[in-house]
N, C-alpha and C positions, 0 to 999 in steps of 0.2 A: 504494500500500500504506500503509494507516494505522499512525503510528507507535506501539509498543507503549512503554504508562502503566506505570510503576512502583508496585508494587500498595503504595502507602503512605495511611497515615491522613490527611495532607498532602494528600494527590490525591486521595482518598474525597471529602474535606470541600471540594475543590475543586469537586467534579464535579457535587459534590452543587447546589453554589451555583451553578453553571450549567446546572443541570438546571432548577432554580426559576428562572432569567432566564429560558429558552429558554420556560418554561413561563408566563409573564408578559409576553413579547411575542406568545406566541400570540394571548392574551385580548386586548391589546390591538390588535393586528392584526385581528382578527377582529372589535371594537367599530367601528374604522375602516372595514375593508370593509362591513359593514352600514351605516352611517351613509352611505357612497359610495353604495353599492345605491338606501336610499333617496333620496337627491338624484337618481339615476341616473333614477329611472323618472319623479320632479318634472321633469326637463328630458327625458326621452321626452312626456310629456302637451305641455308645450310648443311641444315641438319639429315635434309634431302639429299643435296650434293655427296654429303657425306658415307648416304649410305650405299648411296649407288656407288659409290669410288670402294666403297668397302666390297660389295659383291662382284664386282669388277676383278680387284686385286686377290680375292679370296678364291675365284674363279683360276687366273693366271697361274697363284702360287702352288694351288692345288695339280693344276695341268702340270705345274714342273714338277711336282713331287713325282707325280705319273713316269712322265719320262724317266726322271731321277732313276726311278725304283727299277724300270724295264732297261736303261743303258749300262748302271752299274751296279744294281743289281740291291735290292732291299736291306742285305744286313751287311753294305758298306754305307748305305744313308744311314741305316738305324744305328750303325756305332761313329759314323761321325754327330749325328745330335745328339747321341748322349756323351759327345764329349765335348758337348756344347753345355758351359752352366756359367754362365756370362748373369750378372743383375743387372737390369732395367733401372737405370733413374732417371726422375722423373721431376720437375719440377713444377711447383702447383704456386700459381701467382695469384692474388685476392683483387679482382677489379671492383671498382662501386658504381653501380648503373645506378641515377636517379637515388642514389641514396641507399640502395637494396647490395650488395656483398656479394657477389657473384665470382667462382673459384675459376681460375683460367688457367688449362694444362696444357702447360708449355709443348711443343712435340719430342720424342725423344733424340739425342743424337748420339747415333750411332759412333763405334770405331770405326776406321778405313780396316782396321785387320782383323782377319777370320776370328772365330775363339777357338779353330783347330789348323792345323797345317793343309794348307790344299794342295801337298807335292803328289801325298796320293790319292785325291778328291778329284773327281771326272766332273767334265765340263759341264753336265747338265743336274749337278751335285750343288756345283757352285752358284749356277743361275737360281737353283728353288734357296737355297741357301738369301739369299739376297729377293728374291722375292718374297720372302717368310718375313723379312726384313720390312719389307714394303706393308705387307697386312698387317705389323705390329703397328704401325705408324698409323696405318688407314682404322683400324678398331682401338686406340687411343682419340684420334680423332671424334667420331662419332660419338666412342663414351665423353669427350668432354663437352663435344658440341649437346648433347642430350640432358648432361647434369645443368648446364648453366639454363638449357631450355626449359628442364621441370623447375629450377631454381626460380623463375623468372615467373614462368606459370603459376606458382603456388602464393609470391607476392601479389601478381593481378589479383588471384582472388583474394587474397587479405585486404588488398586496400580495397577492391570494392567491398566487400563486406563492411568496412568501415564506411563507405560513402551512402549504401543502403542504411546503415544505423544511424548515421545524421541525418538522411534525405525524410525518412519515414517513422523516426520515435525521438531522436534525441529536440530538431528542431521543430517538427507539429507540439510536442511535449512542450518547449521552451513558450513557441507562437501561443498556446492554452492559457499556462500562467501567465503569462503579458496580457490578453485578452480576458481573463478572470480579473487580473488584480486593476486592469482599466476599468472594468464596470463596475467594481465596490468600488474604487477612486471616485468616478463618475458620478456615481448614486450620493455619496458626499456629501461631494460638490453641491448634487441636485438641493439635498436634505441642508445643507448652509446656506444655500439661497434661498431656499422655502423662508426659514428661519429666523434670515435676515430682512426677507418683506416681510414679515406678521411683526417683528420687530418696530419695523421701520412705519408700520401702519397702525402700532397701538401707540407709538410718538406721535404721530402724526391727529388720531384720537384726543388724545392728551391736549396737543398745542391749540385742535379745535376747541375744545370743551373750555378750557383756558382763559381763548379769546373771549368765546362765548359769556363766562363769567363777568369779564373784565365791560363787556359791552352792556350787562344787564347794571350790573352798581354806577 
């Protein structure tokens, strides 16, 4: 139960003043969410590019593996990748889109040199070798271009959620109590000026009757 405002000019002028905040965060909330929106659909296009280059390159590295496996034979690829144990680093940078914190992954960068010897690695070892290379980069890609996407996604709808709680309870809420505490003011008003003619009409009684006396003696 909302607690009940004391119908003062105090509190008029209060309400008033948070009626114009309430009403200046909306705009600016809503400048925001649009500005998200647009970036929002910049890292949808992307996010696209992204994935097609990933099915692309995943398609490619997998064909070399193919070959790979039929030129030199399966368990000369499978003991050159397991003597592949190279770590991946990675660097995660913190952008601020519109004020929202958004994680930006650098791309990896590779060595120029193998993480095994390729004196005895055949030529189509080495191509899937470097194309495997390629889909690490193209499925970082896409997972960063996706996290900043849902990132981005999940602020749009926060701040609208906040612009529908201003737009629809917190500022009809605020316009109520102004429009309450204007009509007890008003009524007052009315009941002071009643008050003040019945006043001003039993003086004016008085001053009659008065005269009246003053003209009989």
């Amino acid at each position: 139960m909302a607690e009940q405002v004391a119908p003062t000019r105090s509190n008029l002028l209060q309400r008033k003043d948070q009626l114009g905040l309430a009403q200046r965060g909306v705009d600016l909330l809503k400048r925001k969410r649009d500005a998200l929106i647009s970036e929002f659909f910049g890292l949808v296009k992307e996010s696209l590019n992204a994935r097609r280059m990933l099915t692309k390159t995943s398609r490619e590295a997998y064909f070399s593996l193919f070959l790979a496996n039929a030129w030199d034979g399966p368990e000369a690829v499978q003991s050159l990748s397991l003597a592949s144990s190279t770590e991946l680093d990675l660097r995660v940078d913190v952008e601020n889109i519109f004020g929202v914190r958004v994680p930006q992954v650098q791309p990896p960068e590779f060595s120029s040199e193998l993480p095994f010897s390729p004196i005895n690695a055949g030529v189509k070892t080495l191509d899937t070798a470097a194309q495997f290379r390629k889909l690490t980069e193209a499925i970082i890609r896409v997972a960063a271009t996706e996290t900043r996407l849902r990132r981005i996604g999940e602020e749009i709808k926060k701040t609208s959620r906040r612009v529908n709680a201003l737009e629809q309870v917190v500022i009809p809420g605020i316009g109520l109590e102004i429009q309450q505490i204007r009509s007890v003011l008003d009524q007052r008003a009315l009941e002071e000026v009643t008050v003040l003619k019945r006043i001003k009409a039993k003086l004016q009684n008085r001053e009659e009757k008065t005269d009246t006396q003053s003209v009989s003696t």
